[in-house]
C-alpha positions in Angstrom: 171.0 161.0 69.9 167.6 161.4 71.6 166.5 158.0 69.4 169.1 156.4 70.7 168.6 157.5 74.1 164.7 155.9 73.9 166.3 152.8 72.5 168.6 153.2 75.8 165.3 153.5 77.9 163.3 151.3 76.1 165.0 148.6 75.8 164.8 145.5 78.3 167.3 142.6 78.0 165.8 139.1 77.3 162.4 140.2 76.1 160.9 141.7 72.7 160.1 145.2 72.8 163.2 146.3 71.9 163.3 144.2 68.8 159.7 145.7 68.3 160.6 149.3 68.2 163.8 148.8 66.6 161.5 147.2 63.2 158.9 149.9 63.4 161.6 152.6 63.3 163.0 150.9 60.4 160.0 150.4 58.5 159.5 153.0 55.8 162.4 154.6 56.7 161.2 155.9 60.2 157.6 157.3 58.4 155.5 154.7 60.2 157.2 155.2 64.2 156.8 159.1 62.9 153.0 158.7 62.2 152.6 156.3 65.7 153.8 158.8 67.5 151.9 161.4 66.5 148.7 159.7 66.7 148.9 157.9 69.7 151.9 158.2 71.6 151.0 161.6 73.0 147.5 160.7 73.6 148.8 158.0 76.2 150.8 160.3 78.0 148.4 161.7 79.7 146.3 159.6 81.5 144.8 159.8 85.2 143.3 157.9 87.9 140.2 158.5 90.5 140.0 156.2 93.7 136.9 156.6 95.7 137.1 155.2 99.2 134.5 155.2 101.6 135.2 155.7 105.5 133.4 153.4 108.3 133.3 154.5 111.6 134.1 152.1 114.2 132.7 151.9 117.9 134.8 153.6 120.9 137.6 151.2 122.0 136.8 151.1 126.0 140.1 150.6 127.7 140.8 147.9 130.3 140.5 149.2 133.6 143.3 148.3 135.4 142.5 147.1 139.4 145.1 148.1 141.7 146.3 144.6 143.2 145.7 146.1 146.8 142.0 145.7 145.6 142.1 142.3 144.5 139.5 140.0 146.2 139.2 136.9 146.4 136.9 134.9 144.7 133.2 134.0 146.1 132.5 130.4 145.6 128.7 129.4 146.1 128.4 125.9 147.5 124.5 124.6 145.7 123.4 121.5 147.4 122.0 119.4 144.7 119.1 117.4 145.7 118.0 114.1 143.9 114.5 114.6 142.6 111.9 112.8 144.8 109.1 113.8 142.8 106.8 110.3 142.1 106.3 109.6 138.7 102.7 108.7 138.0 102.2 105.9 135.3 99.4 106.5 133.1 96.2 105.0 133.7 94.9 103.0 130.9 91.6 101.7 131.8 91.4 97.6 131.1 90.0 96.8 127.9 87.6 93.6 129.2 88.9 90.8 126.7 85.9 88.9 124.8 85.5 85.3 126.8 84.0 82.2 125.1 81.2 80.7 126.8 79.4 77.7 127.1 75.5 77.9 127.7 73.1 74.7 129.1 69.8 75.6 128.5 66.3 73.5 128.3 63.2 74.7 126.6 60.0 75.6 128.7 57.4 75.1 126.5 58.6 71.4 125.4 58.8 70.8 129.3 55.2 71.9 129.8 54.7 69.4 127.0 56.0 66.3 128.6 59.4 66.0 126.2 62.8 66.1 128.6 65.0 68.7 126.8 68.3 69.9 126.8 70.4 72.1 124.7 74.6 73.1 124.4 75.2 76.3 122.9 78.9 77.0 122.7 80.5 80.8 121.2 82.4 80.2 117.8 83.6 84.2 117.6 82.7 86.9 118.3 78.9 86.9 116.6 78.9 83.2 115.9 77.7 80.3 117.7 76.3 77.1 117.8 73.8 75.1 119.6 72.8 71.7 119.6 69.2 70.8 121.1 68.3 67.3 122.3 64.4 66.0 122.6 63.1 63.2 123.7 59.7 61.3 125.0 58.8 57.7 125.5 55.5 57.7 127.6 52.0 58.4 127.0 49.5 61.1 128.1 47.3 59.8 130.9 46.0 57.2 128.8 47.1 55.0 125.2 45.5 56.8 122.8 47.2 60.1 123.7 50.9 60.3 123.2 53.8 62.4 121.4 56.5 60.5 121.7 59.9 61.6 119.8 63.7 61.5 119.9 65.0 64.8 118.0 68.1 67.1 117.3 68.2 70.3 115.6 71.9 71.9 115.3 72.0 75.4 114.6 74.1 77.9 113.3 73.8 81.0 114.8 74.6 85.0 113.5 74.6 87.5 116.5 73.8 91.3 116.2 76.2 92.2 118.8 79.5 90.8 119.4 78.9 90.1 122.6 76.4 87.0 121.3 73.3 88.2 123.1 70.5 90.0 121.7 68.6 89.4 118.3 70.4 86.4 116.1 69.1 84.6 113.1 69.9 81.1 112.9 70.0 77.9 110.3 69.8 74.7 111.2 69.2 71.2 110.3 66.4 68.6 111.6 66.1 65.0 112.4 63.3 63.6 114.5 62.1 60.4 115.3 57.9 60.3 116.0 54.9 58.6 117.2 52.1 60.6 117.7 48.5 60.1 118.7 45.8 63.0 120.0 42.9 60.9 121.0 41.4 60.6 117.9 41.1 57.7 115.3 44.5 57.7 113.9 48.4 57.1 115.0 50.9 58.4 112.8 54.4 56.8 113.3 57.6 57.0 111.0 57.9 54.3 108.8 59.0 50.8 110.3 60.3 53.2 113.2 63.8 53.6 111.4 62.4 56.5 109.0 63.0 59.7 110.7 61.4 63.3 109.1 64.8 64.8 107.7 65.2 68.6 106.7 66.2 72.0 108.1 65.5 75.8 108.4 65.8 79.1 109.9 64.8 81.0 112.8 64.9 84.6 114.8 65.0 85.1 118.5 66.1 87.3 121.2 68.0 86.4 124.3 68.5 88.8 127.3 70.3 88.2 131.1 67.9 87.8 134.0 70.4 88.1 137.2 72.9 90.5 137.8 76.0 88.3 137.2 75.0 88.1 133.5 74.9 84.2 133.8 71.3 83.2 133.6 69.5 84.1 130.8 66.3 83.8 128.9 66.2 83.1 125.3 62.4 83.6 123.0 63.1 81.9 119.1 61.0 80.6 116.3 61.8 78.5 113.3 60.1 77.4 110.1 61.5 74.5 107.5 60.6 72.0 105.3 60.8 68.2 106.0 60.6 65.2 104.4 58.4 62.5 105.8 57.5 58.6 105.5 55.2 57.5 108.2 52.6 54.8 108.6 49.2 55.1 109.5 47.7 53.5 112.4 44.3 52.9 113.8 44.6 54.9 117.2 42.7 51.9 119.8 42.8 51.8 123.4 44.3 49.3 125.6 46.6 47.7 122.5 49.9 48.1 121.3 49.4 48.9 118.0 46.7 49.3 116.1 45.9 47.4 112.5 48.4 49.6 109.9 45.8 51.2 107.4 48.4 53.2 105.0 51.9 54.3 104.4 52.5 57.7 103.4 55.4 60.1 101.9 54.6 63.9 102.2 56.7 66.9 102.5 56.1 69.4 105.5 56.4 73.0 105.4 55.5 75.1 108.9 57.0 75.4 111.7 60.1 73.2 113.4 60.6 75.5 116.2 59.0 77.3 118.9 61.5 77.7 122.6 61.1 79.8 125.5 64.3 78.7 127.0 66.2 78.8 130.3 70.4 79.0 130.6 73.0 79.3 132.5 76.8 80.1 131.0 80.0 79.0 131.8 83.6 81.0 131.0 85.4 79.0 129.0 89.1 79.4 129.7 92.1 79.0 127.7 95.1 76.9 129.2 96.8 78.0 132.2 93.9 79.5 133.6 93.9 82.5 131.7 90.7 84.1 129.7 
């Protein structure tokens, strides 16, 4: 009875536990269930359980205070005038950056003045250190008498480099030479270029300095020297007084090396402005 009271117990409809216990009683005729229970069955019995638990204190609760309503005020509204902010706002001063100008300078050479030869020059800024200048010379009378004369028609075009950007100061320069001649120094001999249509032809380079003299900046003095080479085909003359030209003795092809250049010259510059008026 006490078997089929655990069958009674154990047994849940619709699953397979019953059917389980059921086949291990059977098996062996009941020997194996025996031995199961024995072994095991009373060790599961008796099982147990701990729980630790850990306990957190928690702040006071503060209870509402409760205002009587015969206290109740009402409440203080504060009026704020808002005033727009008056304060000037100061741009920042950025001082002017002074914008590079191209100029234009006219200028005439002292010492070929003091010579006799009417001179003038155009110098004109390419960039910032580069320029250009273009020289003319020119003579057509005697000194004092026949047998004295330098008479010339010249142009030497020059490149120029600048050491400072602002064109001024030490430069070096290259340039190119053409000059027309007739020359005569009181002695027995004039030398003219050939048939008069055979100018010397060549070109060179040069150093020089030039510095402002007035306080505006626009009148300057410039010091340079040059040296080149030239080739020349003149004619020979006897140098006599009181006729035109003398009897031709010899025509002659030479090549000159020395100097081309020597200027202490005077100048004035011009802004040169960009359309509209504006630098």
């Amino acid at each position: 009875m006490e078997e089929e009271s655990l069958l009674v117990d154990y047994h849940h409809p619709n699953t397979h536990i019953d059917n389980r216990i059921v086949k291990l009683k059977q098996l062996d005729n009941g020997k194996v269930w025996q031995q199961m229970h024995k072994l095991f069955f009373e060790r599961m019995r008796n099982a147990s359980a701990v729980f630790v638990t850990y306990k957190q204190e928690l702040p006071p609760v503060q209870e509402p205070v409760i205002v009587p309503d015969t206290i109740k005020e009402e409440p203080i509204v504060e009026v704020v005038e808002i005033k727009p902010d008056t304060t000037s706002i100061v741009a920042p001063v950025v001082p002017d950056v002074e914008e590079w100008t191209h100029k234009l300078h006219i200028k005439t050479n002292a010492i070929g003045l003091g010579m006799g030869i009417a001179n003038v020059a155009v110098e004109i800024d390419l960039a910032k250190h580069w320029s250009f200048t273009l020289p003319v010379y020119y003579s057509a009378w005697d000194y004092f008498k026949s047998t004295i004369k330098f008479r010339t028609f010249a142009l030497q075009p020059e490149f120029r480099y600048w050491l400072s950007k602002e064109n001024d100061g030490f430069f070096g320069g290259v340039h190119f030479g053409l000059a027309y001649y007739n020359f005569a120094f009181d002695g027995d001999y004039r030398y003219q270029d050939h048939n008069r249509e055979t100018p010397a032809i060549g070109g060179g380079v040069s150093i020089g300095y030039r510095l402002p003299i007035s306080k505006n900046n626009r009148w300057k003095v410039e010091f340079s020297l040059g040296a080149g080479v030239y080739s020349r085909h003149y004619d020979k003359f006897h140098n006599t007084p009181r006729t035109k030209d003398g009897l031709m003795i010899e025509s002659i092809k030479k090549t000159y090396w020395g100097i081309d250049q020597a200027a202490v010259s005077f100048s004035y510059s011009f802004d040169l402005k960009k359309k509209g008026g504006k630098r």
